[in-house]
N, C-alpha and C positions, 0 to 999 in steps of 0.2 A: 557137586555141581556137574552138571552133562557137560560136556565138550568132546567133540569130534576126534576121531585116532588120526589124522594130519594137525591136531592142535598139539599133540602130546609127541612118539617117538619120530615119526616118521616124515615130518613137516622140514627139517633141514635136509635131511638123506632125498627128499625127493628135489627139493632146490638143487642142489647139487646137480641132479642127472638132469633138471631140466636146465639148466646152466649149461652143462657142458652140452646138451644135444642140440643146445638153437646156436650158440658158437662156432660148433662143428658145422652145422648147417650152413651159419656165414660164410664160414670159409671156403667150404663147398661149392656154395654158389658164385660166390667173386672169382674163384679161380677155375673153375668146373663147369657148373649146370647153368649159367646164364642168367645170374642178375644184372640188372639195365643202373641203378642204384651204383654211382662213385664210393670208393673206398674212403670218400671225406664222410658220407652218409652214418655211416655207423661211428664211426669216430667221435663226434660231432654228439650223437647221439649217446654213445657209452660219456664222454664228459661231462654233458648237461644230467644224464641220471646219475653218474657218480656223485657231481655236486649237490646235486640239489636235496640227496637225500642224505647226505654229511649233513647239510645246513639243516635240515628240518628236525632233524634228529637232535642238534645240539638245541635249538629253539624249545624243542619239547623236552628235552632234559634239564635245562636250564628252568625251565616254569613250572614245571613238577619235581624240582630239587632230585633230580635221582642222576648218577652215572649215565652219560652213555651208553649205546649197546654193541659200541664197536671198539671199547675197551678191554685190553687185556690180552693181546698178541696179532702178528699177525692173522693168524687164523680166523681169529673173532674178527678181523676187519673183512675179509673175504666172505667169510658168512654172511656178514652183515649187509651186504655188497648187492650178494645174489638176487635177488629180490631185483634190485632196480639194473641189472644186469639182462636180466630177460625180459622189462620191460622195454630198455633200452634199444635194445637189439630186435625186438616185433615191432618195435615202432616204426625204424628206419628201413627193416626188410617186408615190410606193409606198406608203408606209403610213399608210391611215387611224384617227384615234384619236380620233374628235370633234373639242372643242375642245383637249383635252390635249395639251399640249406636253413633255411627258415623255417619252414612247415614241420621239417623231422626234430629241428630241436622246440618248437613251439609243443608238437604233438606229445616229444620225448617230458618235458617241462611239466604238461595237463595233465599226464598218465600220474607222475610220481606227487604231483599236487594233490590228486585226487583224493590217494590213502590218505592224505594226511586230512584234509578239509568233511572230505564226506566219509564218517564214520559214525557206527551204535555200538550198542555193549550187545551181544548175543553170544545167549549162553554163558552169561557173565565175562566174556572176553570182548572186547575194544575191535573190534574189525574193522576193516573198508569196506566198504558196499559195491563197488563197480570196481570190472575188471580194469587195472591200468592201462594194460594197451589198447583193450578195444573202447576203453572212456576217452584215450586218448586222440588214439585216429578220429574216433564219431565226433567232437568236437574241431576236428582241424578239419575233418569233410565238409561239417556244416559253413565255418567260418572263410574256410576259403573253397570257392568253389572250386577253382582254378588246378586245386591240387585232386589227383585221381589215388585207386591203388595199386600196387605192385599186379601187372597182369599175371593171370595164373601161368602163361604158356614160359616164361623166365626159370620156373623151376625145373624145368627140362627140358630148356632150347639146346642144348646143348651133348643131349643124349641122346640115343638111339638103339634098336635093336633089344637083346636083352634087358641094359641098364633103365631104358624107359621103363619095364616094372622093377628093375630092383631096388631104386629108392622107393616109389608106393610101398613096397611090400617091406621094405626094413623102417618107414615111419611106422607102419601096422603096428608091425609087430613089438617097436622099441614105447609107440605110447600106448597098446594097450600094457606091456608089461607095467609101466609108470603109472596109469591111471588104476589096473587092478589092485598094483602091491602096494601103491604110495597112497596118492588121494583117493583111493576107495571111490570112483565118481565110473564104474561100469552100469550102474542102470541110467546115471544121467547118456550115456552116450547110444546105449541101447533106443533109449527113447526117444533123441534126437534123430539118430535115423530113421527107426520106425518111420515117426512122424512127418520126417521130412519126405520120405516116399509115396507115402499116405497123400500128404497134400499134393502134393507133383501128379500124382495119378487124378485126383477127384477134380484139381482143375483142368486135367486135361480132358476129364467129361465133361465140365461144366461148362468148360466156354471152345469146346471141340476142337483142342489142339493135338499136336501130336505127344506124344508121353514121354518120350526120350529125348526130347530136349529140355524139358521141366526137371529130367533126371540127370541129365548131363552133368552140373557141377560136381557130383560126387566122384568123379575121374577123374578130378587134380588131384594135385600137389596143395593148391593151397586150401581145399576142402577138408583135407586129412588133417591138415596142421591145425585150420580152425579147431576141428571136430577134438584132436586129441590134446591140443596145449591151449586152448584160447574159452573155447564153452565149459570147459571143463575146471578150473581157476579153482580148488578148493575153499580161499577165503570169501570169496561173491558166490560160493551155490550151498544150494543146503545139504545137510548130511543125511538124513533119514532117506530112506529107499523112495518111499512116497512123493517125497519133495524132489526127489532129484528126479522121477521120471514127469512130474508137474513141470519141474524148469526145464529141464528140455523136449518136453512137446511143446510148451511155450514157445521156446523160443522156437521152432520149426512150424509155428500157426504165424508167430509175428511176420517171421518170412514170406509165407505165403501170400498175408494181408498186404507186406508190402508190393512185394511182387505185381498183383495184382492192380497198385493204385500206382504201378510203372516208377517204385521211388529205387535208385539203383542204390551201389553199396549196404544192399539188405540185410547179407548176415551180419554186420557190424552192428547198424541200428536196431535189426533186431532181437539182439543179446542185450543193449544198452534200455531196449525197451523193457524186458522182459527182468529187467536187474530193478528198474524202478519200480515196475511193480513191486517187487518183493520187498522192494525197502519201505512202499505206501504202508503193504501190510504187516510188515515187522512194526511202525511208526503205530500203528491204530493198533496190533496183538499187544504190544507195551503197554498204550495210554489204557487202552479197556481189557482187553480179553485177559491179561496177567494177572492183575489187581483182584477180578473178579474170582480167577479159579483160585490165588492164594486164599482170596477170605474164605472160598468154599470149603476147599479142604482144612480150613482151620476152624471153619462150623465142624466138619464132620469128625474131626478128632476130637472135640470137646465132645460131641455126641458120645463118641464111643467111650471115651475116658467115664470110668463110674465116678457119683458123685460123693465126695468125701463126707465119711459120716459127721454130724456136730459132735463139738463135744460132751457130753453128758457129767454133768455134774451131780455129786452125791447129793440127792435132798434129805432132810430131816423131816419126817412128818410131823405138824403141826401138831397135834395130839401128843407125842410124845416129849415137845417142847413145854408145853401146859402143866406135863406129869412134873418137870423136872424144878417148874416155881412153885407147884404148890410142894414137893418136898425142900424147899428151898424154904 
């Protein structure tokens, strides 16, 4: 059976480095580069994903009679953790809501629901379909209007001079290493770019803007982060080269579309766009397109398989039965 090389060695070893680098980053920012977000935000936020994914874990081990997955040391519990650990923490350092603590544990809550409610088998593995934190935000945008997100300018209010590149240039550099060695996901991000400069430029011919402000997001902080930890999500993108530079010019057209129809918070919806789709056509390559090519391929190996001879059985000729009554 195919499955992805982040399904097999390298899918914990990358948790881990993305655990520790969006932590770091919290910390970072609440003490450092200028996040507007109270220290109750993540808190608040790391409890509600701790719990809830205790709870859903034990619901789903209890119904399918098997162990837990956060049995068997501390260690296994930390592992087991990570996951809704850096949901936890994109969620609260993504969306701002004043001082209200409602929206980030509402958001934190839909993110870690998500895996568990919307999932397929691909590739014979049980996955989630949408990214958690960006399924999570794009639901607490749409539900509350009220609530905005984390402005880009927080990730470096608070630097100057050199430092103003040196965190750009050490996210560069820390998620491409993560995205090269770990999730294998360097043409999804190739393509996203590509794509996203492509469009920025073609509507700045089409409806006679200037080019450089179409271009502009790509000079945050929080451009990078999307691009390196958020589009990039190994379990919601595909793993073939093909697919991955499909999903992200996808999602750099969805943007666009939005852009253009003035809907804000774009790159969020339009990843959550671009994830439904994939899930229509995973639902329809299942019901038809799979069915079809197993029976094919199983016409064509009977094809080729030679056909077993009968078996032939000794006859006696008649004649020599006739000799054998009349010596009789």
């Amino acid at each position: 059976m195919k499955t992805s090389i982040w399904d097999r060695t390298d899918r914990l070893a990358g948790l881990r480095r993305f655990a520790v680098a969006i932590t770091v980053l919290n910390i970072l920012g609440h003490f450092v580069l200028g996040f507007e977000q109270s220290w109750a935000q993540p808190l608040v936020a790391l409890a509600t994903g701790y719990g809830l994914e205790i709870l859903l874990e034990l619901i789903d081990a209890r119904l399918n009679g098997r162990p837990s997955r956060f049995t068997g040391g501390l260690r296994a519990r930390i592992d087991f953790l990570l996951s809704a650990h850096i949901t936890s923490l994109a969620c609260s350092m993504l969306i701002y809501s004043n001082s209200r603590l409602g929206p980030v544990v509402f958001a934190t809550a839909a993110a870690i629901a998500s895996k568990a409610i919307i999932r397929m088998r691909i590739n014979g593995n049980v996955r989630h379909v949408f990214n958690p934190s960006n399924i999570g935000i794009t639901i607490t945008l749409l539900l509350f209007p009220w609530v905005g997100v984390a402005q880009p300018y927080q990730f470096t209010e608070n630097l100057d001079g050199l430092l103003d590149w040196a965190l750009p240039v050490v996210l560069i550099i820390a998620g491409t290493f993560l995205n090269s060695r770990f999730t294998k996901r360097m043409p999804l991000i190739v393509a996203w770019l590509a794509t996203f400069i492509l469009q920025g430029v073609v509507r700045s011919l089409i409806f006679g803007t200037p080019i450089l402000p179409t271009l502009t997001p790509i000079t945050g902080v929080a451009f990078l982060l999307y691009t390196f930890y958020m589009v990039t999500d190994p379990a919601t993108t595909p793993s073939s080269t093909r697919g991955q530079i499909l999903f992200g010019a996808g999602v750099a057209l969805a943007y666009s579309a939005l852009v253009i129809f003035h809907v804000v918070f774009g790159l969020f919806f339009a990843l959550t766009i671009v994830c439904t789709i994939r899930y229509a056509w995973l639902l329809v390559y299942g019901l038809y397109a799979r069915p079809a090519a197993a029976a094919a391929a199983a016409a064509a190996t009977a094809v080729a398989e030679p056909k077993a001879k009968p078996e032939v059985k000794e006859m006696i000729p008649q004649s020599t039965v006739m000799l054998a009554r009349e010596e009789a």
